[in-house]
N, C-alpha and C positions, 0 to 999 in steps of 0.2 A: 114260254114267250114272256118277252118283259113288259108289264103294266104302261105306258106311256101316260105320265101325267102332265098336266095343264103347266106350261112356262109362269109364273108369278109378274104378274107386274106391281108397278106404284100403286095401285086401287086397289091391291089384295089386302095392302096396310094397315092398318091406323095412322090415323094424322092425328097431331098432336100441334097445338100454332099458337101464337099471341101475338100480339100488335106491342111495337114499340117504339120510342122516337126516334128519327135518324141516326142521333147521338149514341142514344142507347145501343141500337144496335151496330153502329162502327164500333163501341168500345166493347160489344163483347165479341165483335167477329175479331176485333185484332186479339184478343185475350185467348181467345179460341185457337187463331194460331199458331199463338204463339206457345201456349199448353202443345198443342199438336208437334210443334218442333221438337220440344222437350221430349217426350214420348217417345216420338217416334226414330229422335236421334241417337238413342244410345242401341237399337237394335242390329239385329246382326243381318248380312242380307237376304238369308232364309226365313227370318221370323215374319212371322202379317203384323203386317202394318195398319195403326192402330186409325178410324176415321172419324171425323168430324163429327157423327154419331156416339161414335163409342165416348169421345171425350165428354160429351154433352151431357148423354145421360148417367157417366158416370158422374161428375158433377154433378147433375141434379139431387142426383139419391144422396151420397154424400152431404151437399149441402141442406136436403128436407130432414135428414137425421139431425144437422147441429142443430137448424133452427129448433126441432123437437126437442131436443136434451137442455137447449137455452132455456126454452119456457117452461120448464119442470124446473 
């Protein structure tokens, strides 16, 4: 018989957040998706489709390496 495990909700997470100023964040939601278009346009309509997560944090990582290689 098969194990039945617990459905995951949003609270299973981590939250990760910061505060910004309106401005700030209108100009990185449209950066966002507009990255997102990019991405997700050149796919075929089998592939997954790439979310406003994935762009985010690959972004972040990306960008906390340059900043690191800058200051060295």
């Amino acid at each position: 018989m098969k194990k039945k495990t617990k459905k995951k909700t949003g609270n299973d997470y981590p939250l990760f957040g910061f505060r910004l100023d309106p401005d700030q964040k209108e100009d990185l939601s449209n950066d966002l998706i507009d990255i997102l278009d990019i991405y997700n346009g050149d796919l075929d309509k089998y592939e997954k489709k790439y979310s406003k997560k994935d762009i985010f944090l690959k972004a972040l990582v990306i960008g906390f390496k340059e900043l690191k290689r800058r200051k060295n």
